[in-house]
C-alpha angles and dihedrals in degrees: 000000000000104000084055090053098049088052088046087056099035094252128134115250131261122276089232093049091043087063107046103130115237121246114260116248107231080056090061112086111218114236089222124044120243115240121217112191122184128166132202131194147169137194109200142200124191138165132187127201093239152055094324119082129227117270139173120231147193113235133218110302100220120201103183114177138178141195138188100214094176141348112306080000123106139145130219122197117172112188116196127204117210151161098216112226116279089010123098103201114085117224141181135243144199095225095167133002122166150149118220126193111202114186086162154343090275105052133026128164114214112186118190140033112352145150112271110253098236108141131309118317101055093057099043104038122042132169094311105105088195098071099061122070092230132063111236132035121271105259097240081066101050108150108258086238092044103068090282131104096136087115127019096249096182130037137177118213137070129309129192113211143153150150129249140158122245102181123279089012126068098223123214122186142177135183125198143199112171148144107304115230131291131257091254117044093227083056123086122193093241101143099012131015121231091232148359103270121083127220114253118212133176120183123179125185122189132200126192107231086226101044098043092168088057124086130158126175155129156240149203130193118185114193142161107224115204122253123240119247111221094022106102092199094063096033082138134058102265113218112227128206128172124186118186142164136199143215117193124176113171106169116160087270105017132072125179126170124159126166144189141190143188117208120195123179117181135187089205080190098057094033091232124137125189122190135202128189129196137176142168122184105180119169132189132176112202115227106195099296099348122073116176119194145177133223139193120205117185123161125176113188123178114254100211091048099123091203091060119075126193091279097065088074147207104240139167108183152189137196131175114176145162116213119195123195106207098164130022089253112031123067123186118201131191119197137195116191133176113195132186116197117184091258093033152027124193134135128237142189142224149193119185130179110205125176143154138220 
């Protein structure tokens, strides 16, 4: 008030009033929320040697975007565009869809549809095919619709995470309670849960402060899947457990992951226990705007296990590529896989063209 009136009166303003420190600007919340789009998209070949014939495909149309509604609180929604596999019409899905409260770098709250937080590879890379260096998916992380459900890929509810620093790591964390399982393993409790227990997850990554492209880490879900009424193999609630742990190195030419996972699936009523195992290990070494890279796939699930269907598979893979980078924002990347099922063993090949804009 008194600045104004001294300029009012043609005098000069006050001393105090000329000090007054500004307001900084990350602590001014802005009256309209800022809007981040980005879209991601892929066009496959493939061809198998069997009884499947080569085909070219359109990928998953991925709209991912992001807004800051407040200060530390944001919201994410990513939106994917497919045509399922063996079906014709496209559809859209709410893949995640979620509000985070960030008061600071050790602790954040994130409430909705996200990707369970199990090792490396579901937290880094989505739905966009353009982020990892291979083509395809490990086979531990099949999408549940996709012929997947070894591992619960997406989960709603509330998770607890942050970053801090224990010298000499550098510590992440995250906490979970969600939505349990479906019935069905292609199925995920977006809208109701099967039941009235919640999954419970906890997930923990270290860096060494000296080696920052370095993590290792962990993580453990505890669950009660439903029973299914009508199927006399499931008549009981089956507890679920996964263990897993994690390797990540991401240097400016190297790139390591390798996974692994323990799945246990008990009918305390019935004293029975059932138990899945899963892995990948794939490694690439860029070289300018090529960067050729190897994967193992292996996955070992129990036959007699009554949660898992004939999509959830038996697989021993390998995969040998060379992905090339042309453009920023274009890869193009060329496979070679030889898989053995227990019923069949062929190869295939691939060419994908991923990008991002």
């Amino acid at each position: 008030m008194v600045a104004a009136a001294a300029i009012r009166l043609g005098l000069p303003p006050s001393a105090e009033a000329q000090q007054a420190p500004p307001v900084p600007a990350d602590e001014i919340e802005p009256t309209t929320p800022s809007l981040v789009v980005r879209l991601f998209g892929n066009i496959d070949w493939q061809s198998r040697r069997d009884e499947v014939p080569n085909t070219f495909s359109v990928g998953q149309l991925d709209l991912f975007v992001t807004s800051e509604l407040a200060l530390n609180l944001s919201v994410l929604a990513e939106i994917v565009l497919e045509v399922p596999e063996g079906e014709e019409a496209q559809i859209a899905e709410v893949e995640r869809f979620q509000i985070r409260y960030s008061p600071a770098d050790a602790a954040s709250i994130s409430i909705g549809r996200m990707h369970t937080m199990l090792g490396y590879w579901n937290q880094t890379y989505h739905h966009g095919a353009w982020l990892p260096t291979p083509a395809f998916r490990p086979e531990v992380y099949r999408f549940e619709d996709e012929g997947g459900g070894f591992l619960p890929v997406h989960e709603v509810g509330i998770r607890l995470s942050g970053t801090t620093s224990v010298s000499p790591v550098r510590l992440e964390y995250a906490a979970s309670l969600t939505n349990g399982r479906d019935v069905e393993p292609r199925e995920v409790a977006t809208v109701q849960d099967a039941n009235g227990s919640k999954a419970v997850a906890f997930w923990v990554g270290l860096s060494p402060k000296a080696w920052p492209w370095l993590q290792v880490g962990g993580a453990a879900v505890f669950d009660d899947i439903p029973a299914k009424p009508g199927d006399p193999s499931r008549p009981n609630e089956l507890s679920e457990r996964i263990l897993g742990g994690f390797l990540a190195v991401q240097r400016s030419r190297l790139e390591v992951l390798a996974e692994a996972f323990d799945v246990r699936h008990e009918d305390r009523a019935r004293s029975l226990v059932w138990t899945s195992s899963g892995l990948y290990a794939q490694a690439a070494w860029r070289l300018g705007l090529v960067k050729p890279y190897y994967r193992y796939d292996w996955v070992d699930r129990d036959e007699e296990d009554p949660y898992y269907d004939e999509a959830t598979r038996d697989i021993e893979k390998h995969t040998l590529g060379l992905r090339i980078d042309p453009w920023s924002l274009v890869a193009i990347k060329v496979e070679a896989s030889h898989s053995k099922l227990p019923d069949a063993s062929f190869g295939a090949a691939a060419v994908q063209v991923a990008f991002t804009f």
